[in-house]
NUVEXKOL-729534 format. One record per residue (C-alpha): residue number from 1; chain; x, y, z. Coordinates in Angstrom, 2 decimals. Layout:
   num   cadena         x         y         z
   NUM        A         X         Y         Z
...
//
This chain:
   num   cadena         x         y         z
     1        A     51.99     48.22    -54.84
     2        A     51.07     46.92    -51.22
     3        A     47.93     45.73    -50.46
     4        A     46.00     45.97    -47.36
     5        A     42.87     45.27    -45.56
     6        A     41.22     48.43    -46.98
     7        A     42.67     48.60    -49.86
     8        A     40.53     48.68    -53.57
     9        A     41.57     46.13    -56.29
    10        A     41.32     47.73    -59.53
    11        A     39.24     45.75    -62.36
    12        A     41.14     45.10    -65.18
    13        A     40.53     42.79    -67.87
    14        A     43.38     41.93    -69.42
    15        A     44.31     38.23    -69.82
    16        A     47.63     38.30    -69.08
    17        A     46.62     39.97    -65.84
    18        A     44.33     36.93    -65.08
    19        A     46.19     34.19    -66.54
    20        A     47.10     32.39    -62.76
    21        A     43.52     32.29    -62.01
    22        A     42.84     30.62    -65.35
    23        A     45.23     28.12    -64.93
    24        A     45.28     27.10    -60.75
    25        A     46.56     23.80    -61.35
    26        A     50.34     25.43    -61.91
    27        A     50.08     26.65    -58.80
    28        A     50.37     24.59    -55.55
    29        A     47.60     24.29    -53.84
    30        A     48.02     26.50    -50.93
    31        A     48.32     29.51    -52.92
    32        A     45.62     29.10    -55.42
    33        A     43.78     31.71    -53.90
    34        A     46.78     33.94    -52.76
    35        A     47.16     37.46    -54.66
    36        A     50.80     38.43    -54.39
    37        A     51.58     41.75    -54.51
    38        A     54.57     41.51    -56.85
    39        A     52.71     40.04    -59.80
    40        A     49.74     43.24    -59.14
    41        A     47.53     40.96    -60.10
    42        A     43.79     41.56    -59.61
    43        A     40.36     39.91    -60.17
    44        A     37.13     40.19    -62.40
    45        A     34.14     41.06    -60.86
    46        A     32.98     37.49    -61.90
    47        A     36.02     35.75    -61.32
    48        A     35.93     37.39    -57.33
    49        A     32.60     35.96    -56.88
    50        A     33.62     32.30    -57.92
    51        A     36.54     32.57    -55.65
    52        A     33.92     33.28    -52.98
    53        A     31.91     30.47    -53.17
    54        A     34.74     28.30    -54.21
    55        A     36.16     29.40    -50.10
    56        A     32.70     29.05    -48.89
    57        A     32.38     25.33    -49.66
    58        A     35.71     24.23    -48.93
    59        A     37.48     24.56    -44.99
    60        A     41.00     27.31    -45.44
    61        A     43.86     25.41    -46.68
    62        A     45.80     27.89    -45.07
    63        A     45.77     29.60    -41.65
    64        A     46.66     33.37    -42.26
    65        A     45.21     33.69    -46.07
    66        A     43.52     37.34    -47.22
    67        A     40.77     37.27    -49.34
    68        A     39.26     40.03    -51.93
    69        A     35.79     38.73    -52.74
    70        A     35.03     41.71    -54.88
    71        A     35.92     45.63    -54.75
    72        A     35.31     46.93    -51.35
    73        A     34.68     43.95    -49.34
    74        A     37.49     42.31    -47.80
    75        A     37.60     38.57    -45.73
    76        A     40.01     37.70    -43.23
    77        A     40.24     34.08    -42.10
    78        A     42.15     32.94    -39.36
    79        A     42.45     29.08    -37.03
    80        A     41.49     29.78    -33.48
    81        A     43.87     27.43    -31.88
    82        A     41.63     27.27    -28.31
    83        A     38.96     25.65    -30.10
    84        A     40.56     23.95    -32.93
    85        A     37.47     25.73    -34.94
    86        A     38.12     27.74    -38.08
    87        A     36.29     31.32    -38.15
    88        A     35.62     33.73    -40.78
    89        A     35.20     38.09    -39.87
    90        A     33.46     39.51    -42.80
    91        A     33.69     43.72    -42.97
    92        A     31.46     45.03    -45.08
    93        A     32.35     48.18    -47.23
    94        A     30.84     50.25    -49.28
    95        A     28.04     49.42    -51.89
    96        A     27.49     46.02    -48.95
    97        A     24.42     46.33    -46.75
    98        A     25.06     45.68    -43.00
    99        A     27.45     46.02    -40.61
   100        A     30.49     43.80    -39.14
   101        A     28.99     40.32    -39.47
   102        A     30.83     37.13    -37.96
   103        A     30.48     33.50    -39.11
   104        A     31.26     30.18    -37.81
   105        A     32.54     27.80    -39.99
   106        A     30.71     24.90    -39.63
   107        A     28.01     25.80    -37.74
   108        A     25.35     24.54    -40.41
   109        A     26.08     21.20    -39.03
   110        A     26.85     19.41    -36.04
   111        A     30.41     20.22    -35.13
   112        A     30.56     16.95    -33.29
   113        A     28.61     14.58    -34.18
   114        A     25.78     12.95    -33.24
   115        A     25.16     12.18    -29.44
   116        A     24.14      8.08    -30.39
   117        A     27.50      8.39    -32.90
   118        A     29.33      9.64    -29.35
   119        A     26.97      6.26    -27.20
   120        A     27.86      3.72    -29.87
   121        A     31.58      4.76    -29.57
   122        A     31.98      4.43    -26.43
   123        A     30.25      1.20    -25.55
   124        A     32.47      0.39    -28.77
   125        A     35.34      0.12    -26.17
   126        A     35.79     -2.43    -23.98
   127        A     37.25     -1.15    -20.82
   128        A     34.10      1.34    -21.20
   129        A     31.51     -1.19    -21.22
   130        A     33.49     -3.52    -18.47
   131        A     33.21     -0.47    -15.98
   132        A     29.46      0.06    -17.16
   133        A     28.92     -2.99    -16.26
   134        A     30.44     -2.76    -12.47
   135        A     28.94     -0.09    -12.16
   136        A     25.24     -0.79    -12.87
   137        A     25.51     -3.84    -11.15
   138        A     26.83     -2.30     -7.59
   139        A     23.43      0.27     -8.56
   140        A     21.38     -2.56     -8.65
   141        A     22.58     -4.53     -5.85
   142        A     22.17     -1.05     -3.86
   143        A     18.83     -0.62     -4.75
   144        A     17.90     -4.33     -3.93
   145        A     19.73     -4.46     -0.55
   146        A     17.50     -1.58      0.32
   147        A     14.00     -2.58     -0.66
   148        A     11.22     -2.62      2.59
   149        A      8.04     -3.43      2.95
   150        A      5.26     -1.09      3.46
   151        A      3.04     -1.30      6.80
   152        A     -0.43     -2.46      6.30
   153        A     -0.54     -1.95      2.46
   154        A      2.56     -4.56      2.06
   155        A      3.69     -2.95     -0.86
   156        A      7.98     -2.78     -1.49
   157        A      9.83      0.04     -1.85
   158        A     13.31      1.66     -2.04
   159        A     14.78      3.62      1.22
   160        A     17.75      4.15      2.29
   161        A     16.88      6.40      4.75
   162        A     16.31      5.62      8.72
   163        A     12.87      6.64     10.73
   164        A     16.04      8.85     13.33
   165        A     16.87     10.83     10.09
   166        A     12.81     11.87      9.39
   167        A     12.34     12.74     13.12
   168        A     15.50     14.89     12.87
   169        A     14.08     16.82     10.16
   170        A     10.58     17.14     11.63
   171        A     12.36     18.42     14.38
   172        A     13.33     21.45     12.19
   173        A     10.25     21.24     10.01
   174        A      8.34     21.71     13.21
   175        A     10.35     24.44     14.55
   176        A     10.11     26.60     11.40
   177        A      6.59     26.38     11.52
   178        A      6.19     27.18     15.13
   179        A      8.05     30.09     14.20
   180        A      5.22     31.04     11.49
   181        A      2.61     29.96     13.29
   182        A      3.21     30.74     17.12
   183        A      0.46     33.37     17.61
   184        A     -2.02     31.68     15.71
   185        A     -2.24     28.39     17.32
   186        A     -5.69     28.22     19.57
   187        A     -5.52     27.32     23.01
   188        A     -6.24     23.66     24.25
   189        A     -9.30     24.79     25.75
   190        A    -10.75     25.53     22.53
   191        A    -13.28     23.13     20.97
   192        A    -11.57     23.18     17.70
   193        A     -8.55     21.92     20.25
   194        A    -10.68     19.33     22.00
   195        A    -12.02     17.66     18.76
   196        A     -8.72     16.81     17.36
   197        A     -7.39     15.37     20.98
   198        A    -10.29     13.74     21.05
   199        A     -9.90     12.27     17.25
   200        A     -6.02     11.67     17.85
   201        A     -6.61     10.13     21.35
   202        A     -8.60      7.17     19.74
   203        A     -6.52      6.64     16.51
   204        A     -3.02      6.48     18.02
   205        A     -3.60      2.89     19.78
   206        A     -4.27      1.79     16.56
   207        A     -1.01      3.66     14.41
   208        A      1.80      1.29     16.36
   209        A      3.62      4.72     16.89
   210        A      2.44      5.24     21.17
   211        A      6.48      5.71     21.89
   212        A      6.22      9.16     19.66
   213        A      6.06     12.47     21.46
   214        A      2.14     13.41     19.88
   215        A      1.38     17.18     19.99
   216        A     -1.65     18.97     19.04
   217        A     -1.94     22.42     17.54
   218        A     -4.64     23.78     15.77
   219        A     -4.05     26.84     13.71
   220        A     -6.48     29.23     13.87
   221        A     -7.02     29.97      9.88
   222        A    -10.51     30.04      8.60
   223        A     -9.56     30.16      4.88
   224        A     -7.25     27.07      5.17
   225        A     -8.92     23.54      4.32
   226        A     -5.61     21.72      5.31
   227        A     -3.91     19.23      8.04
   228        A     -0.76     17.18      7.98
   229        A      1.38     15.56     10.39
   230        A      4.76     15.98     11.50
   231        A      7.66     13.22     11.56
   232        A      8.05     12.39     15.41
   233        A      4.08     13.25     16.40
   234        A      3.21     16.62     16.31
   235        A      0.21     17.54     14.52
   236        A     -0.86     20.65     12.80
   237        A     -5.09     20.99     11.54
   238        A     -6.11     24.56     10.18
   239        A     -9.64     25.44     11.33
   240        A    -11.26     25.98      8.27
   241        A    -10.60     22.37      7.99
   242        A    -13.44     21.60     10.70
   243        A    -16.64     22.96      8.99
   244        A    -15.67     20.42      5.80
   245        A    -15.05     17.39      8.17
   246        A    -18.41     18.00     10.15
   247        A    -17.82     15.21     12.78
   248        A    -15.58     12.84     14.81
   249        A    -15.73     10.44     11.92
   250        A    -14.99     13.34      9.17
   251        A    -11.72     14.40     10.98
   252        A    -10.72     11.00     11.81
   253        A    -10.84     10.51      8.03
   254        A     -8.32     13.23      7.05
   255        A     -6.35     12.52     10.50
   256        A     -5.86      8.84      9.77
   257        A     -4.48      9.67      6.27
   258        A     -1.99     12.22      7.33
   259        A     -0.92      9.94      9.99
   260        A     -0.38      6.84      7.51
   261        A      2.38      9.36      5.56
   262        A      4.39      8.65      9.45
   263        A      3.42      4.96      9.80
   264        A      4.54      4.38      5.94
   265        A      7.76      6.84      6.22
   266        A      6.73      8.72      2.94
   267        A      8.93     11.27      4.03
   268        A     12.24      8.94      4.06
   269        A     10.56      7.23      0.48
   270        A     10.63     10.79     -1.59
   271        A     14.16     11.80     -0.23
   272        A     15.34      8.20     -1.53
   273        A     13.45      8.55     -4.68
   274        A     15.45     12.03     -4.89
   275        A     18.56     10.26     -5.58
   276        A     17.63      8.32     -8.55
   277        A     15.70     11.34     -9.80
   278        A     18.71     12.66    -10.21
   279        A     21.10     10.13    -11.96
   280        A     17.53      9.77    -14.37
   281        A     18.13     13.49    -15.44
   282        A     21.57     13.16    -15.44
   283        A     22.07     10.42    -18.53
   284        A     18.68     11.63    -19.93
   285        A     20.63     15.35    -20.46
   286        A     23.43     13.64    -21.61
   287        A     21.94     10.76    -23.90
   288        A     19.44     13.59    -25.54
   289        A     21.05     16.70    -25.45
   290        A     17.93     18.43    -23.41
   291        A     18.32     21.55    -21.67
   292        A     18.27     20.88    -17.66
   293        A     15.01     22.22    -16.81
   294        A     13.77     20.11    -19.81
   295        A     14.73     17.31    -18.40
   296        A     13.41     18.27    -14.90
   297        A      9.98     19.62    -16.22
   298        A      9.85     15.92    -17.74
   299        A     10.63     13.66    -14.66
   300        A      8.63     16.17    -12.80
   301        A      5.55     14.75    -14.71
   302        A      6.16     11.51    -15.25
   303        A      8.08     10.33    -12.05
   304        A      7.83     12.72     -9.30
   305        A      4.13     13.57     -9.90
   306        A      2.87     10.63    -10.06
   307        A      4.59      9.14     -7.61
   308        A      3.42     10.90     -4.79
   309        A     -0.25     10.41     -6.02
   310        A      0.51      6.99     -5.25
   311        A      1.75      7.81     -2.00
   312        A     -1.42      9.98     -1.15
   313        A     -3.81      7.07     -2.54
   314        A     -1.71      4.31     -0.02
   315        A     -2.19      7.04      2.76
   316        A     -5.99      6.76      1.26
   317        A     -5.68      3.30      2.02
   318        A     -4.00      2.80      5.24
   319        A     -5.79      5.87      7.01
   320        A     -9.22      4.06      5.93
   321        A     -7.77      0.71      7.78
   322        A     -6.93      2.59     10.78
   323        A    -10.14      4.96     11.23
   324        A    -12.00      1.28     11.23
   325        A     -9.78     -0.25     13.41
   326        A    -10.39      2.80     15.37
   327        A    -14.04      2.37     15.60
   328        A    -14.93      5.12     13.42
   329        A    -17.42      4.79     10.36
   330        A    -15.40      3.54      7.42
   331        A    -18.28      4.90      5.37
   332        A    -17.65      8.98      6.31
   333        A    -14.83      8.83      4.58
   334        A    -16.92      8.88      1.05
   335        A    -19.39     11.96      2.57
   336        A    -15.60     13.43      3.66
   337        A    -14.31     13.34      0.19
   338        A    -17.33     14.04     -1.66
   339        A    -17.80     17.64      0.40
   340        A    -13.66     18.10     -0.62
   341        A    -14.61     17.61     -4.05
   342        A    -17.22     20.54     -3.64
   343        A    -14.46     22.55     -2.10
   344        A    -12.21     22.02     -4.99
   345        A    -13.44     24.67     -7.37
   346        A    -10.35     25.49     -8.99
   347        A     -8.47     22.35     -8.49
   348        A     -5.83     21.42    -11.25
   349        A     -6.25     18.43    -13.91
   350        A     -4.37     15.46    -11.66
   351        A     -1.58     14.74    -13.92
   352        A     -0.50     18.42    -12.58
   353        A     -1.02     17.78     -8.90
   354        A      0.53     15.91     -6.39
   355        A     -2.76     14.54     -5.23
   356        A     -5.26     12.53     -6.59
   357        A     -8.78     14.28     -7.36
   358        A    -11.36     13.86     -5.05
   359        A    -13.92     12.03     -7.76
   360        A    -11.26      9.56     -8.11
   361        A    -10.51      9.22     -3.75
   362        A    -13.73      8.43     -3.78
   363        A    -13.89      5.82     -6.37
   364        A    -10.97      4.02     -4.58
   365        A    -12.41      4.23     -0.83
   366        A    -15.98      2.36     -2.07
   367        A    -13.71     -0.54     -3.49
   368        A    -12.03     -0.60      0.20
   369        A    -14.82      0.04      2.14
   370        A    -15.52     -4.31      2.38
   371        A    -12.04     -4.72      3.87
   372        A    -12.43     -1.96      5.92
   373        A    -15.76     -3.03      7.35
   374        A    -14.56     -6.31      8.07
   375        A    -11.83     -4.72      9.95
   376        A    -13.96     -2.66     11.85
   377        A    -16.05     -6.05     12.66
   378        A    -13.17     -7.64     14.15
   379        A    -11.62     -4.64     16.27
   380        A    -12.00     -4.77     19.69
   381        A    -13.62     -1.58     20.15
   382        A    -13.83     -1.48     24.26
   383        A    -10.36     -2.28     23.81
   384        A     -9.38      0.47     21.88
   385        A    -11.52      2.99     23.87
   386        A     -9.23      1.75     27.10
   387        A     -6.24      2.65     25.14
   388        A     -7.59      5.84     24.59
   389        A     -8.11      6.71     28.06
   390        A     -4.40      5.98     28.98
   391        A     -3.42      8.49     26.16
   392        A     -6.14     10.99     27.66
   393        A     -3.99     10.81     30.78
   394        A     -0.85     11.10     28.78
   395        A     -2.37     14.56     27.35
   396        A     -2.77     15.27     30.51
   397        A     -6.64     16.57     28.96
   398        A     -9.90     14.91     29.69
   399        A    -11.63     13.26     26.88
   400        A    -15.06     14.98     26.19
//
């Protein structure tokens, strides 16, 4: 009689019938669990279900091997050469609950180890760990050949990226937003217009940055509390800014921060930090196994986040400095931030944000307000003001 994958094995108890499963160690050991069809030999009920677990805790000795696991229920295992994996189709039959059902071998544990088993071999090797080496020492060497000082806040920092390349892309940066923007920008004989040339006129002498090509817009957007300054000079303040900012010395607060980004070339700083942002999440995936946007949800909180907080609290810093230098009132910029604050109703915690909370601004400015005072002690005001006046003929606008 032929057997074959649907076939029924009858149940017969007999001894002699059963005698090769009784006795496996006559057999070799590849065909301990073979039924050959010449000897019509067939299995006990009880006798199936130990051969089941028996191939259930043990990998196939063989690669083409049927299996009867009891009456009705048939196994087929085969080796799938593309993986080198071994995999198991059970069919279910009648008086079996479920469908087709497939099973990895395996898969209960790791199929390759663990990933510090994988790390320990390879630093196990020597040619491994003698091109580690190379190359983390050309990575540092790159980073320290590229560290720069900050201006005014003197603090170091990696870039590897040139003041031409920032300009280039506030070149398109400005153009897209032209584009947005175009029939919203206010005229320049708009007050809202006049007080920022007026503001801008009066802090420029003071930035180091006179060569730049300084432009002007104001955006005429009630609902928007927001300014910011473009690589190469141009300038963009949203009007609902001005009702927050009050005053010359309120707007000269915000505008000397968002020109500090330019003087300290955060722009270039965040595209460098990009780069190491990425080798980070690249061994991190690799040393822990984390899905990718794990990895970036996780440098997104503790690197990126926080890093440009510290960027906005050196801007803090450096546009304080320059508003004194500018002959401005250091202390507005506490009364500027403390109104912000106010306007902040639904502000996130910080760890979330990119910028620092307002509470805490303001905690930072009244520890720099001595420096800055001094500063504004020594600045030669009716100097300044005469600098102003050539950049009020450069704007080709009269200062009111």
């Amino acid at each position: 009689m032929k057997l074959g994958l649907g076939s029924k094995v009858p149940l017969l108890r007999s001894s002699q019938h059963t005698s090769i499963l009784r006795h496996p160690q006559k057999q070799p050991p590849f065909l301990r669990n073979y039924v050959s069809p010449a000897h019509k030999i067939s299995l006990t009920f009880k006798e199936a279900q130990q051969d089941f677990h028996l191939r259930n805790s043990q990998s196939p000795k063989h690669p083409s091997t049927i299996l009867f696991t009891s009456p009705g229920r048939v196994g087929v295992q085969w080796k799938h050469n593309a993986f080198n994996t071994y995999q198991t189709r059970s069919i279910s039959g009648f008086g079996f609950p479920g469908g087709p059902k497939y099973r990895r071998f395996g898969q209960e544990s790791s199929s390759y180890g663990s990933t510090g088993h994988n790390v320990k071999n390879l630093l196990s090797n020597p040619t491994y760990r003698y091109s580690l080496g190379i190359v983390a020492t050309l990575m540092v060497l790159f980073y320290v050949l590229n560290l720069e000082e900050v201006p005014v806040s003197g603090r170091r920092r990696f870039n590897v990226f040139s003041s031409e390349t920032e300009e280039e892309l506030g070149r398109q940066q400005y153009q897209q937003i032209m584009q947005q923007y175009q029939q919203q920008i206010l005229p320049a004989w708009n007050p809202h217009t006049r007080m920022v040339r007026r503001v801008m006129e009066r802090l420029i002498p003071a930035t180091g940055l006179q060569s730049a090509n300084w432009e002007v817009h104001v955006i005429d957007d009630p609902n928007q509390i927001n300014a910011f300054v473009i690589p190469g000079g141009k300038v963009f303040v949203f009007s609902g800014l001005l009702p927050v900012c009050q005053d010359d010395d309120g707007l000269a607060t915000v505008l000397g921060h968002e020109i500090a980004h330019n003087m300290a070339h955060h722009m270039a700083e965040r595209m460098s930090q990009s780069i190491w942002m990425m080798v980070f999440m690249t061994l991190f995936t690799f040393l822990f196994q984390t899905p990718d946007f794990a990895s970036r949800i996780l440098l997104d909180l503790v690197y990126e986040k926080p890093g440009s907080r510290a960027q906005e609290t050196e801007a803090d810093y450096i546009g304080l400095m320059l508003m004194a230098q500018s002959c401005y009132n250091p202390d507005a910029a506490v009364g500027l931030w403390q109104r912000m604050q106010k306007a902040e109703k639904y502000a996130p915690p910080q760890f979330l944000s990119t910028h620092p909370s307002s509470h805490n601004r303001v905690g930072n400015i009244r520890e720099w307000l001595p420096e800055a005072e001094q500063k504004a002690s020594a600045s030669d005001c009716s100097s300044t003001l005469g600098y102003a006046e050539d950049f009020k003929r450069a704007f080709n606008q009269v200062v009111w």
